[in-house]
C-alpha positions in Angstrom: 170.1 122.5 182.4 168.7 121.7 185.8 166.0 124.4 186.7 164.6 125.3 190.3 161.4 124.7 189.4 162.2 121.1 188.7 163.6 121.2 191.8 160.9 122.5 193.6 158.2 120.3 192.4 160.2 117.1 193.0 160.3 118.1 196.6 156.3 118.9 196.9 156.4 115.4 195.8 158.3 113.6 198.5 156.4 115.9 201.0 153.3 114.2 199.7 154.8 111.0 199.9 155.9 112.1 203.9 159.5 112.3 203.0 160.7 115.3 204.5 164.2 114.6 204.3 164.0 114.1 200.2 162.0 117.0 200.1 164.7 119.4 201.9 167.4 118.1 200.1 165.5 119.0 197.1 164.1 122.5 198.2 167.7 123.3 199.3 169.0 122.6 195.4 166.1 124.8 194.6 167.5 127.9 196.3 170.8 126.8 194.8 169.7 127.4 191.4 167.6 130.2 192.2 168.2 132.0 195.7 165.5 134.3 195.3 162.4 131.0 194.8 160.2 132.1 197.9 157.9 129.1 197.6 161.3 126.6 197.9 162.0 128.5 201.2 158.3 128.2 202.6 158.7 125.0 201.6 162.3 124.0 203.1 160.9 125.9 206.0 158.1 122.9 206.4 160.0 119.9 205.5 162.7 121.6 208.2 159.9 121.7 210.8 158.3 118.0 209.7 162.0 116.7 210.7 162.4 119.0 214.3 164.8 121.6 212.9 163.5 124.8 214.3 166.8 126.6 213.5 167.1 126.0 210.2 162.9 126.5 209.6 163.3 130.1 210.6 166.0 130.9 208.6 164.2 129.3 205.3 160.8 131.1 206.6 163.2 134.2 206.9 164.7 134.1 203.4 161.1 133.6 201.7 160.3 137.1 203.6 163.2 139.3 202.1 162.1 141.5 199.8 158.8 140.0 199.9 156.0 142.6 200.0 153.8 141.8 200.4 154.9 139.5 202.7 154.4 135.7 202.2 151.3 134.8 205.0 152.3 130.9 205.1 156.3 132.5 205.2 155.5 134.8 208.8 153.0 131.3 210.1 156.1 128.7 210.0 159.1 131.8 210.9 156.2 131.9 213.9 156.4 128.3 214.8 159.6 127.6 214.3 160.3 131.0 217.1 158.0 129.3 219.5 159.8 126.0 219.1 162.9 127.5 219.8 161.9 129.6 223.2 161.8 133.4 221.2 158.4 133.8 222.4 157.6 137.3 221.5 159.1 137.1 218.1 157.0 134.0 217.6 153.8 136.3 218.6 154.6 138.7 216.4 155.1 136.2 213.3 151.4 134.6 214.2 150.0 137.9 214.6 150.7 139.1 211.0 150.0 136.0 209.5 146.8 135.6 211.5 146.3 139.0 210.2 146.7 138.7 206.3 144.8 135.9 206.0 141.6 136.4 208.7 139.6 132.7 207.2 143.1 130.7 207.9 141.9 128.7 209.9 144.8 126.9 210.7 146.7 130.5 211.5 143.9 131.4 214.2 143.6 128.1 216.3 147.5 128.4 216.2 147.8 132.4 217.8 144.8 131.3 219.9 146.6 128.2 221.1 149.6 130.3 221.4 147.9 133.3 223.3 146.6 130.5 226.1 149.7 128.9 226.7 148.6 125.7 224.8 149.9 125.9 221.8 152.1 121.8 221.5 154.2 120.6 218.9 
């Protein structure tokens, strides 16, 4: 019986190995299986981004949210950048604000809001 989780950790895999294309194919089987696996969707939402699919980043960041609570930091981070990648500026502010807000010593979440504050946020 094929289970997400096998799924899921095969793609981590070809992310490691800078495959995002494997990895999506196998974070999509993931939610397949198992609709409700957040960390495929966070996931799918990263390998989405690592190929420049914006569209399809926020909708995996989005699925990782529902019925999340709380929510997922690294899920509201890439729904962020993938909003700012595709022009929806002040949803992508709000996204970076609350993950900039659950996790204060990301480092990586506060030099992204800060780029994004000063207009110099780049892919």
């Amino acid at each position: 019986m094929e289970r997400a989780g096998s799924r899921y950790w095969a793609g981590v895999g070809c992310l490691r190995r800078a495959a995002p294309a494997a990895a999506l194919a196998h974070f999509e089987r993931a939610l397949a299986l198992d609709s409700a696996h957040a960390p495929a969707a966070i996931a799918a939402a990263t390998a989405a981004l690592q190929l420049g699919r914006p569209g399809p980043a926020l909708d995996f960041a989005r699925r990782a949210l529902q019925g999340e609570q709380p929510a997922r930091p690294a899920a509201l981070f890439l729904a962020g950048v993938a909003s700012w990648w595709l022009g929806q500026t002040d949803e992508a502010g709000r996204f970076l604000e609350r993950a900039a807000a659950l996790e204060p010593g990301n480092a990586e979440f506060q030099a992204t809001l800060r780029s994004f504050k000063t207009g110099t946020l780049s892919r």
